[in-house]
C-alpha positions as CSV (number, residue, x, y, z in Angstrom):
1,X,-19.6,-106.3,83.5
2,X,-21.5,-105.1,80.4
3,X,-23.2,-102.2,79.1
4,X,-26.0,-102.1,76.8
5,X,-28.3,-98.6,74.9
6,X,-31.9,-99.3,73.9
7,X,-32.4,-97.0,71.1
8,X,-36.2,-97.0,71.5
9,X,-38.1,-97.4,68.0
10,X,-35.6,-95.1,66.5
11,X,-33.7,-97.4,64.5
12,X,-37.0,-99.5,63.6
13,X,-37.8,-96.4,61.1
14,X,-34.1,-96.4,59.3
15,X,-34.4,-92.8,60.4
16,X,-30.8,-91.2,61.4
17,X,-31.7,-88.2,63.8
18,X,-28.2,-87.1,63.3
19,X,-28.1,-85.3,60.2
20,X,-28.7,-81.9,58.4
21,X,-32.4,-79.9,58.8
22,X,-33.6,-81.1,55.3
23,X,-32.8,-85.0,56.0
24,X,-35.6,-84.5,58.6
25,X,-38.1,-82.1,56.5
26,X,-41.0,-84.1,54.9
27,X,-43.3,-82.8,52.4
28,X,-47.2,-83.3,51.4
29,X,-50.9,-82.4,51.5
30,X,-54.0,-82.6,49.6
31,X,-55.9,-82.6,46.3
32,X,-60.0,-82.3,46.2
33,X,-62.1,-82.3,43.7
34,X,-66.0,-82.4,44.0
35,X,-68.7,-81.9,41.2
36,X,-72.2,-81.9,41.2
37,X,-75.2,-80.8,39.4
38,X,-74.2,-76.9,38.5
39,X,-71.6,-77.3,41.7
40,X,-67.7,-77.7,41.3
41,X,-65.2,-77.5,44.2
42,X,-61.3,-78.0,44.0
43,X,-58.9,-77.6,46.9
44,X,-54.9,-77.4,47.1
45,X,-53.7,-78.2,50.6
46,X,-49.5,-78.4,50.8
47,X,-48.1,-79.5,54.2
48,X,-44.9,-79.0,55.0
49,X,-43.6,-81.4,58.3
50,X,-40.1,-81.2,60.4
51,X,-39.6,-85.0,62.0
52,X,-37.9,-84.3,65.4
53,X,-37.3,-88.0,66.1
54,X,-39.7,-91.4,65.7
55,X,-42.3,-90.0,67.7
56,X,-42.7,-85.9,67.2
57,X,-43.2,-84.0,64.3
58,X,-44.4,-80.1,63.7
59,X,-45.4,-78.6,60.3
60,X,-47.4,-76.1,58.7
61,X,-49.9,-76.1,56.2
62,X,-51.3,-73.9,52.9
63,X,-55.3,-74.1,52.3
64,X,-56.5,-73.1,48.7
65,X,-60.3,-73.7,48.2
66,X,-62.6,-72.8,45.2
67,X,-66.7,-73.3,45.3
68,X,-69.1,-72.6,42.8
69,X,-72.8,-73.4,42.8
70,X,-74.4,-72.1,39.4
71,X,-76.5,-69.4,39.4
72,X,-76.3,-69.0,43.4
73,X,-72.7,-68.3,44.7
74,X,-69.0,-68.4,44.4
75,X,-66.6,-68.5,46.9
76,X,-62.9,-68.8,47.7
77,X,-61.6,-69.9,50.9
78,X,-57.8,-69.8,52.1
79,X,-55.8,-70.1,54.5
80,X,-52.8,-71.7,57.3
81,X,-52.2,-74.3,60.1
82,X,-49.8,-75.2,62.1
83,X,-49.9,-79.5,63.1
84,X,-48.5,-81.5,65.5
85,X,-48.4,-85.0,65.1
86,X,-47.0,-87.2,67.7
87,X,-47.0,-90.9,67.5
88,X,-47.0,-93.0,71.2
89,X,-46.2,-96.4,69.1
90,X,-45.6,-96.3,65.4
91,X,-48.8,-97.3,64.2
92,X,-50.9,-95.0,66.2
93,X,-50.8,-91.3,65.6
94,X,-52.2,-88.5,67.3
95,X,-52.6,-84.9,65.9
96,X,-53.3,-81.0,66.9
97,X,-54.4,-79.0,64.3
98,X,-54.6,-75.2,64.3
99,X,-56.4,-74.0,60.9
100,X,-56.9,-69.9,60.2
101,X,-59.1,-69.6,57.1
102,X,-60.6,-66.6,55.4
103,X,-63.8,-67.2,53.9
104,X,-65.2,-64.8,51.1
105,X,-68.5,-65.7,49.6
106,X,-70.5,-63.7,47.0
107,X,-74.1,-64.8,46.4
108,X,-75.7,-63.9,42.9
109,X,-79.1,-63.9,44.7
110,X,-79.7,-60.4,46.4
111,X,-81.7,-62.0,49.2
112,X,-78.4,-63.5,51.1
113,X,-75.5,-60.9,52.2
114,X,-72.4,-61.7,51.1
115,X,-69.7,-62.6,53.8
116,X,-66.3,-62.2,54.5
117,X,-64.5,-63.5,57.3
118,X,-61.8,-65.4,59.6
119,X,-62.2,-68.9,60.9
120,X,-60.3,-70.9,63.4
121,X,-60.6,-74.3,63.5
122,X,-58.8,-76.6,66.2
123,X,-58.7,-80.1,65.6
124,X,-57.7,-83.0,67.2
125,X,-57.2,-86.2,65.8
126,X,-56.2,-89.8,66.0
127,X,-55.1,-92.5,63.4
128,X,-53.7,-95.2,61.9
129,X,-50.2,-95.4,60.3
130,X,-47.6,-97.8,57.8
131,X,-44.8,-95.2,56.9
132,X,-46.2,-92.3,54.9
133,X,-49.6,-93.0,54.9
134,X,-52.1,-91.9,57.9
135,X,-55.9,-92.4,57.8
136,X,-57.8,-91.0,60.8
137,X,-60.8,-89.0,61.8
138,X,-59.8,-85.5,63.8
139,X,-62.6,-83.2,65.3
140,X,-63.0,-79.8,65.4
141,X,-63.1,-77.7,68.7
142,X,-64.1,-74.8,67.5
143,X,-66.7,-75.6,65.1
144,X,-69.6,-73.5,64.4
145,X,-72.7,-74.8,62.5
146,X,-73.1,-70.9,60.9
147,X,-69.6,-70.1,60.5
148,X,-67.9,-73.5,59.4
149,X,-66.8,-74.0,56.1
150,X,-67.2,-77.8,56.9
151,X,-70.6,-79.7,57.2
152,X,-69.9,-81.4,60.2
153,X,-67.1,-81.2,63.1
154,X,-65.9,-84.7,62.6
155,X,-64.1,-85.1,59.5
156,X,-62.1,-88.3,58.4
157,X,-59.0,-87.6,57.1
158,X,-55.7,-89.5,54.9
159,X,-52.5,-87.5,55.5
160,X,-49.7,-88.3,53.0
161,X,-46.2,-87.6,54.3
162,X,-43.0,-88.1,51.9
């Protein structure tokens, strides 16, 4: 008679699900920098993550954006998420993204109104994995060509996990 456990893919991460909340808390985000002629645009994006076990993981997320076009507007943008990430085999990852941003623009030319407001966004995404590294494309649900503060609804993405 013998007994046998199959751990799964548990083990093939070196990750021990057994310990204290901060042994499973991962930290990370995004830097963006864009110039142009008489444009400039920086964003800070920190994500925080919580790693249930080898395949689940919840975070949330911080969204600081700046935007200046010379002589024409200014505007800063920010905002939360909340993610999901879940990962079916370790190189495959799948994410939900819920993104609350509040966008305030100030135009220097009188003929455009200036605008503040909310904007969801709900992505979903898929991508591919080795450790900390994810690069992907996710798409937006909710996007709205007159609202969005993104040109398109598909956006690729790299998400850096530590």
């Amino acid at each position: 008679m013998s007994f046998s456990q199959n751990t799964d893919d548990i083990d093939s991460q070196n990750i021990d699900y057994t310990d204290n909340f901060w042994d499973h808390v991962r930290f990370g985000g995004s830097v963006g920098l864009s110039f142009g002629d008489g444009f400039f645009s920086g964003t800070i994006a920190p994500i925080g993550m919580y790693q249930f076990n080898s395949k689940f993981a919840t975070g949330v997320g911080l969204n600081a954006t700046y935007n200046k076009q010379d002589n024409f507007f200014k505007s800063t943008i920010f905002g939360a998420s909340v993610i999901g990430l879940y990962n079916p085999i370790r190189e495959l990852q799948v994410s939900a993204e819920f993104e609350q941003l509040n966008v305030n623009r100030k135009f220097e030319d009188s003929r455009f109104e200036n605008d503040n407001y909310w904007y969801p966004a709900l992505f979903m995404g898929i991508g591919y994995g080795n450790r900390n590294v994810t690069f992907g494309i996710r798409y937006d649900l909710l996007y709205s060509r007159e609202k969005s503060i993104y040109a398109d609804p598909y956006m690729p993405f790299v998400r850096v996990l530590f």
